[in-house]
C-alpha positions in Angstrom: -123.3 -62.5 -4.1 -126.7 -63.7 -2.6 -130.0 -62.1 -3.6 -130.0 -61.0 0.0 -127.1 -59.1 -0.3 -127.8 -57.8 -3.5 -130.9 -56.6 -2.2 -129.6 -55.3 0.8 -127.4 -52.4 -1.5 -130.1 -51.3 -3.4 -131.2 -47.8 -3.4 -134.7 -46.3 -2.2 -136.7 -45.2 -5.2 -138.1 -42.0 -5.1 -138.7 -40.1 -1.9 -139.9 -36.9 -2.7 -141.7 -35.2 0.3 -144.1 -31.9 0.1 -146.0 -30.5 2.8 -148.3 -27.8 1.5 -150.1 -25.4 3.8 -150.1 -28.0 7.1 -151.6 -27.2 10.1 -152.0 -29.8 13.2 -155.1 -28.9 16.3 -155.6 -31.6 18.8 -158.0 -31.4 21.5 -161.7 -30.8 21.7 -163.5 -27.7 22.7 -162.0 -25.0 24.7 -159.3 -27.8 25.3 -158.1 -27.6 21.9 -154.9 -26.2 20.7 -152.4 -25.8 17.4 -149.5 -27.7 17.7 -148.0 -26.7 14.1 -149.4 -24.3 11.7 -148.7 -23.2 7.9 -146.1 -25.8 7.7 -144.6 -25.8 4.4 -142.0 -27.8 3.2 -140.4 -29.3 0.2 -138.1 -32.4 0.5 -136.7 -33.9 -2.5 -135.8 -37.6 -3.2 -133.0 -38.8 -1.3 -131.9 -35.6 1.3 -131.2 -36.0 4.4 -133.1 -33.4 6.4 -132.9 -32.3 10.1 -136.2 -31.1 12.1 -134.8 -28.6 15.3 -136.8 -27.0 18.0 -137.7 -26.4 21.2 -139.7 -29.3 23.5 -143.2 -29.2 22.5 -142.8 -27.5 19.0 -144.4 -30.3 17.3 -141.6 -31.8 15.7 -142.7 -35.2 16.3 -146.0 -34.3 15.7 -144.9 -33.2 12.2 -143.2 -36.5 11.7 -146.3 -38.3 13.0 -148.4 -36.4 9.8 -146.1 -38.1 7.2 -146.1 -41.3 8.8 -149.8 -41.6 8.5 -150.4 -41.5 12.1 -152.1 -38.1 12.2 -154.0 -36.3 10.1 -153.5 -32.7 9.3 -156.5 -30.3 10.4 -156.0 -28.0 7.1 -153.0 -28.6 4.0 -151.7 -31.4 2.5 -148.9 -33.8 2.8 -147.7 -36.3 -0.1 -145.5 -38.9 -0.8 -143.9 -39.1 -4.5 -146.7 -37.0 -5.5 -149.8 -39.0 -3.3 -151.2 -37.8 -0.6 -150.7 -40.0 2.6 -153.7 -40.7 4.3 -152.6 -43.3 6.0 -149.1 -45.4 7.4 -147.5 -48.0 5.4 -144.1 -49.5 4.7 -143.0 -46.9 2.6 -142.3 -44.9 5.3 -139.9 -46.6 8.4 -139.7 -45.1 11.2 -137.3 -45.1 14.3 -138.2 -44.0 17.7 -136.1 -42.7 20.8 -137.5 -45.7 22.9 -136.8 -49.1 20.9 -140.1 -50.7 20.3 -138.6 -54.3 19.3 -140.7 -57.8 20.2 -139.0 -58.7 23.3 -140.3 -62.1 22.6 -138.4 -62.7 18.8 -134.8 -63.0 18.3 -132.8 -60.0 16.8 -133.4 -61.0 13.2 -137.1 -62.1 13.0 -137.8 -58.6 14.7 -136.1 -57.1 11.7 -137.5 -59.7 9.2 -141.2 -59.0 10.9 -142.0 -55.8 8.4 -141.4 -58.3 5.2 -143.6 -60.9 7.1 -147.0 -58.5 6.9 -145.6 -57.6 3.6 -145.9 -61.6 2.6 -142.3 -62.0 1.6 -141.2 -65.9 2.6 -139.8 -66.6 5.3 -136.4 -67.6 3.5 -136.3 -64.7 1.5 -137.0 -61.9 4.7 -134.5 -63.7 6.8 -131.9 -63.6 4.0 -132.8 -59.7 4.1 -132.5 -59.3 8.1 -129.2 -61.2 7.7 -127.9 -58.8 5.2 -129.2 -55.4 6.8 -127.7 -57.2 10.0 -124.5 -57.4 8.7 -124.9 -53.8 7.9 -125.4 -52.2 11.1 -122.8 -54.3 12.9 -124.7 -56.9 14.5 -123.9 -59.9 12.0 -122.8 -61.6 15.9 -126.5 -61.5 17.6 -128.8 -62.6 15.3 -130.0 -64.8 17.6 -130.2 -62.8 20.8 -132.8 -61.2 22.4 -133.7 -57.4 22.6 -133.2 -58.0 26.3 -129.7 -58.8 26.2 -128.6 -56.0 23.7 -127.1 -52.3 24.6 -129.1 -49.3 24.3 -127.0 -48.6 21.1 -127.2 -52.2 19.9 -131.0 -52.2 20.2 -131.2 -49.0 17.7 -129.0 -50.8 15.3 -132.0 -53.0 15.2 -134.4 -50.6 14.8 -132.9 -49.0 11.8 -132.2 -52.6 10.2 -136.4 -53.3 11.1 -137.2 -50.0 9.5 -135.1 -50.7 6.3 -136.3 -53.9 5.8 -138.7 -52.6 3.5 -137.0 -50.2 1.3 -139.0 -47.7 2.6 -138.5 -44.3 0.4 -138.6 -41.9 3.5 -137.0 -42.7 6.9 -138.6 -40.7 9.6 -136.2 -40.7 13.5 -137.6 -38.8 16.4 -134.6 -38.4 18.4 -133.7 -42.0 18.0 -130.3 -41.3 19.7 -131.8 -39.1 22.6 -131.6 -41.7 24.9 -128.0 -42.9 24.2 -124.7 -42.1 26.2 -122.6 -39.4 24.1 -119.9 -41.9 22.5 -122.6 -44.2 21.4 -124.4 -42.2 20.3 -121.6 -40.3 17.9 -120.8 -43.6 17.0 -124.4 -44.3 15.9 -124.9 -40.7 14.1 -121.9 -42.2 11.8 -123.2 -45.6 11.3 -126.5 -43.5 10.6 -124.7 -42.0 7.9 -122.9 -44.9 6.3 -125.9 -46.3 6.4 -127.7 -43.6 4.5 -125.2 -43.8 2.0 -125.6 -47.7 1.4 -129.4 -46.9 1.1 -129.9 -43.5 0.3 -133.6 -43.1 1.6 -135.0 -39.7 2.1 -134.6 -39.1 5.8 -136.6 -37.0 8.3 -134.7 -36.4 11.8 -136.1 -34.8 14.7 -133.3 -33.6 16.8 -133.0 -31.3 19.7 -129.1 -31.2 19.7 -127.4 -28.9 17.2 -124.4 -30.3 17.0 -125.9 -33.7 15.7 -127.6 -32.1 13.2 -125.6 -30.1 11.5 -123.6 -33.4 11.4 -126.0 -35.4 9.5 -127.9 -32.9 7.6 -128.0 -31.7 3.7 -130.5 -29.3 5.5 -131.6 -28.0 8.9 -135.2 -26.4 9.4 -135.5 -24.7 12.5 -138.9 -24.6 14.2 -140.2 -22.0 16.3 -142.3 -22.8 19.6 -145.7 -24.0 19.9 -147.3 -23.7 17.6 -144.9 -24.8 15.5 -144.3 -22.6 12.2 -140.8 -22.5 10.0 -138.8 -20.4 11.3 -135.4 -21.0 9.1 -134.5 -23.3 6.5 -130.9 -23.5 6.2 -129.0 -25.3 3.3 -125.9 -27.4 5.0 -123.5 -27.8 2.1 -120.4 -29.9 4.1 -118.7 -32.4 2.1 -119.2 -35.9 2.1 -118.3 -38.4 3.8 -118.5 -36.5 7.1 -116.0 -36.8 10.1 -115.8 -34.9 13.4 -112.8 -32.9 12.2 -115.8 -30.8 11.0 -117.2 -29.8 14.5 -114.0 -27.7 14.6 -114.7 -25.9 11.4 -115.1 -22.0 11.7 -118.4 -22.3 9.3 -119.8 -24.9 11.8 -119.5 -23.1 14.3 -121.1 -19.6 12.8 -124.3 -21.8 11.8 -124.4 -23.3 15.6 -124.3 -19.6 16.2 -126.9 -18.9 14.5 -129.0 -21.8 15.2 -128.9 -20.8 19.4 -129.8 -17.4 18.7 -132.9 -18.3 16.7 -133.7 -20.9 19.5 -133.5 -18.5 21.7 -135.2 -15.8 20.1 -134.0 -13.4 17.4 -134.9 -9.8 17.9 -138.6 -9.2 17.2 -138.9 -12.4 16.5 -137.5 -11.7 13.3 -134.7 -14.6 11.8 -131.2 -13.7 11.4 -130.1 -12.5 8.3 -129.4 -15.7 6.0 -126.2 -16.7 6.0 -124.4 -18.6 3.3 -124.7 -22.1 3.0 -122.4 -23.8 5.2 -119.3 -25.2 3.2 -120.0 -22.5 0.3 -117.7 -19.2 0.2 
């Protein structure tokens, strides 16, 4: 096996999230407003966690604060214990609109992260090569972003954002933008691909279905500004397949989920149900 490939299998280390107390206020003035408040969350190494909520909750806001990008007004966020007051590779991240170089080939857009982290070249193209071969794009490593499918240029994006090993994945709505069978048929590469890697992952979803799909965990968000308005444990079996969607359980969480979305009586969540899977 080449180092590339060994590489390429190896497991994130670490990954433990916590947001303590988080609060977000952009604007200046009388302009200003709260986008998220008393945010408090706790995300251990290696779970894969779905963000839901209305437009303009601050979902991707939220993600934005543990990417570095944005800095809370009041709390704390950490990573692995350290507070994250800044981004770096040790958090990827994959947007709805692909952000690829249209001007480098397929695999020295996903080999450009171990480039600014000084890796040689030989070394980070073995790497792009192998997370290539991953997503299913072994075939166009030498195309352009240009000539790739909507789906095809996220498979890139995942491979760029894993180049690094980062220990936390963050996605706003990365398939948003997809057709519907592409983008079931990325939500399952997403989850082989989890498995391979095993990197804590944030999702920022508006669709239900896909996220009680992916999830170990689903937190519900109310509207702006964004507070907590459920955390509900997803305990489905792995590996997944879409034999689940017809699941009675499934379908009593979705339930749930629209009625919270939509407003719960008072405001008040919906008594707690068991965790999905569990008797």
């Amino acid at each position: 096996m080449s180092a590339g490939a060994a590489w390429a299998g190896l497991p994130a280390a670490d990954g433990h999230v916590a947001i303590r107390g988080g609060a977000i206020r952009l604007g200046r003035g009388a302009a200003a407003f709260d986008v998220v408040e008393n945010i408090g969350l706790d995300i251990p190494a290696r779970q894969f966690v779905c963000i839901l909520g209305p437009s303009g909750c601050g979902k991707s806001t939220l993600l934005g604060a543990v990417a570095g990008h944005l800095a809370l007004s009041r709390g704390s966020v950490s990573l692995d214990g350290q507070a994250v007051t800044g981004p770096h590779p040790d958090r990827g991240i994959v947007f709805q609109q692909h952000t690829l170089f249209p001007w480098l080939s397929v695999l020295d857009n996903v080999a450009f992260g171990s480039k600014m982290s000084g890796v040689g070249r030989a070394e980070r193209r073995e790497r792009a090569r192998a997370l290539l071969a991953q997503v299913g794009l072994s075939d166009f490593v030498e195309a352009y972003p240009a000539e790739l499918s909507g789906g095809m240029q996220q498979r890139v994006e995942i491979a760029r954002a894993l180049i690094n090993q980062p220990r936390v994945l963050l996605m706003d709505e990365p398939f948003g933008a997809l057709d519907a069978q592409t983008r079931l048929t990325m939500q399952e590469l997403l989850l082989d691909i989890w498995t391979r890697h095993r990197t804590t992952i944030l999702f920022v979803t508006h669709d239900i279905d896909e996220a009680l799909f992916l999830a170990d965990r689903l937190i519900v968000m109310t509207p702006r500004p964004g507070r907590i308005l459920d955390d509900i444990p997803l305990a489905f079996g792995r590996p997944r397949d879409r034999g689940l969607i017809t699941d009675p359980r499934f379908t009593a969480i979705k339930q749930r989920c629209l009625a919270l979305l939509q407003g719960a009586p008072g405001g008040v969540p919906l008594a707690r149900l068991s965790p999905i899977g569990m008797p």
